[in-house]
C-alpha positions as CSV (number, residue, x, y, z in Angstrom):
1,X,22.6,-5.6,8.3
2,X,24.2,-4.2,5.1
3,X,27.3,-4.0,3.4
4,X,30.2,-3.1,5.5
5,X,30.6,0.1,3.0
6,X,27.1,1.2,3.2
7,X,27.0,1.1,7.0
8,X,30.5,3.7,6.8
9,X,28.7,5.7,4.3
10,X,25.5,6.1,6.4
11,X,27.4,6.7,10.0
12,X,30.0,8.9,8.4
13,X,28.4,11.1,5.3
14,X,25.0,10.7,6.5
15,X,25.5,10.6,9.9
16,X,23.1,8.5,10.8
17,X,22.8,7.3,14.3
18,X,24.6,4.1,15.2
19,X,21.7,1.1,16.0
20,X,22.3,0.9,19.8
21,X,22.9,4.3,20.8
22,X,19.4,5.3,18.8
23,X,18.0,2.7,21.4
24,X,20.2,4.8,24.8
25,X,18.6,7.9,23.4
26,X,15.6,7.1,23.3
27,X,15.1,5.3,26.4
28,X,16.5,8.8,28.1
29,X,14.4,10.9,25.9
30,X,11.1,8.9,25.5
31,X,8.2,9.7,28.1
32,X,6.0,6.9,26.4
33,X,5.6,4.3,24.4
34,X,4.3,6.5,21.7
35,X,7.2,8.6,21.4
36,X,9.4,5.8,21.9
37,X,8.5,3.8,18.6
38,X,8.2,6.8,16.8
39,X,11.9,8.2,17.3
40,X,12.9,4.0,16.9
41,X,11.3,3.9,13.8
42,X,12.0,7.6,12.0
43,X,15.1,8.5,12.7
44,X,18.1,7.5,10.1
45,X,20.1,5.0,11.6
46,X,23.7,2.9,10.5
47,X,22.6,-0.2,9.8
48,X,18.8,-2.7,9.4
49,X,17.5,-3.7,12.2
50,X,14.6,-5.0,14.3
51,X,13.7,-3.0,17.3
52,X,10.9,-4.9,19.5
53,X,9.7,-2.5,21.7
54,X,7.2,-3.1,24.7
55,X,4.9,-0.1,27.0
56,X,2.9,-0.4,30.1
57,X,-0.4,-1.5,29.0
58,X,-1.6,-4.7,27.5
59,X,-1.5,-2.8,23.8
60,X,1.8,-1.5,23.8
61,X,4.1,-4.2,22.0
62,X,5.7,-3.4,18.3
63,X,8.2,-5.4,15.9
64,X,9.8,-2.1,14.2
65,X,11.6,-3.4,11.1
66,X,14.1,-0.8,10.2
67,X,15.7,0.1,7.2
68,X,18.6,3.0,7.4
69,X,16.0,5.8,6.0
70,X,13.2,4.7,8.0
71,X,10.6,2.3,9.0
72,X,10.4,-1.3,6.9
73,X,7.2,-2.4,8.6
74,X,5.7,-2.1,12.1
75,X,4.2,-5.2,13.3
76,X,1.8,-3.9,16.5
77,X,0.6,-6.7,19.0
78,X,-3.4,-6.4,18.0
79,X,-4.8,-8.9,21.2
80,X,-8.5,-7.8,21.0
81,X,-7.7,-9.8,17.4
82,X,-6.0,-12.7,19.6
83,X,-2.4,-11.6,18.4
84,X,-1.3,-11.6,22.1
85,X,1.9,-12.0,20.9
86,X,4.7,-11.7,18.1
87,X,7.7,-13.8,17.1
88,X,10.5,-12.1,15.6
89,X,13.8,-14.0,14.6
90,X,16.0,-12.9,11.6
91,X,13.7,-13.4,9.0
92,X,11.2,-10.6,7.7
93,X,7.7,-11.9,9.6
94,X,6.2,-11.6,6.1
95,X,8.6,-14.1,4.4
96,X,9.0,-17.4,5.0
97,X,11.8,-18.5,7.4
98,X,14.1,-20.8,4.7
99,X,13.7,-24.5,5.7
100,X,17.1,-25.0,7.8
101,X,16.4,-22.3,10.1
102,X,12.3,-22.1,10.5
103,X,12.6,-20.9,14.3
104,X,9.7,-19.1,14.0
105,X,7.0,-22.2,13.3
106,X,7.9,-23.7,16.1
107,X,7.8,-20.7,18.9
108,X,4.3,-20.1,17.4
109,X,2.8,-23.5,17.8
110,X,4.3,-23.4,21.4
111,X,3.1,-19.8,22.5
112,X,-0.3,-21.2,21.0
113,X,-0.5,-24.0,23.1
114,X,0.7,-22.2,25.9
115,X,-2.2,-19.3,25.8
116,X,-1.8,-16.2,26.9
117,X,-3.5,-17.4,30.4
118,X,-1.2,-19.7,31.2
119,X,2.1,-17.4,30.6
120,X,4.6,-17.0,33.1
121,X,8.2,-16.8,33.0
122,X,8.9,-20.7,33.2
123,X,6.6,-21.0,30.3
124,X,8.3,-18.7,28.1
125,X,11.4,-19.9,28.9
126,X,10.9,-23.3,27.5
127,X,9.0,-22.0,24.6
128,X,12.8,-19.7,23.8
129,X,14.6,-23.3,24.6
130,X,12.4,-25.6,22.4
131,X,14.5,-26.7,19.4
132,X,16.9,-23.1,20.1
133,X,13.9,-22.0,18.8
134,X,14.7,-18.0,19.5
135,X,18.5,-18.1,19.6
């Protein structure tokens, strides 16, 4: 995201990391999930992002919402609260989707109906195919 000029600025001046290789580093560097959101959501990067970033346990599952200095918002899976899951498309998940492109209604009412019980690969997969509803 950004202007192409601000994304030269921060990679060149700045030299901030570029998006993906952020992502290589810290999948080599990382030993948890921990660490791993905390060097995806601190360290200055090119360009806005979202990082969704999953661990081991039940827990682990974060929308990082990047900005090039740091960390926009993290949105951490909370299922003791029933948020068992998240849906992120291009759209801040505190603003509403604009009415031509509301992916994320959808996916919600879907995964909802679904229940985390009943999830399985061939479940998800239809909720991602209903109505392109996460492409």
């Amino acid at each position: 995201g950004g202007r192409w000029w601000e994304n030269a600025i921060a990679a060149f001046l700045n030299r901030n990391y570029p998006v993906s290789w952020l992502v290589r580093d810290t999948l080599s560097r990382a030993e948890d999930f921990q660490s791993a959101v905390l060097r995806l959501a601190g360290i200055p990067i090119v360009a806005e992002v979202y990082y969704i970033v999953g661990g081991v346990s039940p827990k682990e599952g974060m929308v990082i919402t990047r900005n090039r200095r740091g960390p926009a918002d993290l949105w951490p899976l909370d299922p003791l609260s029933g948020a068992w899951f998240r849906v992120e498309t291009n759209y801040d998940h505190w603003t509403t989707p604009p009415p031509f492109d509301d992916r994320r209604t959808p996916a919600i009412k879907a995964l909802n109906a679904t229940g985390q019980q009943h999830i399985n690969f061939d479940t998800l997969f239809k909720v991602f195919l209903l109505n392109s509803a996460l492409w």
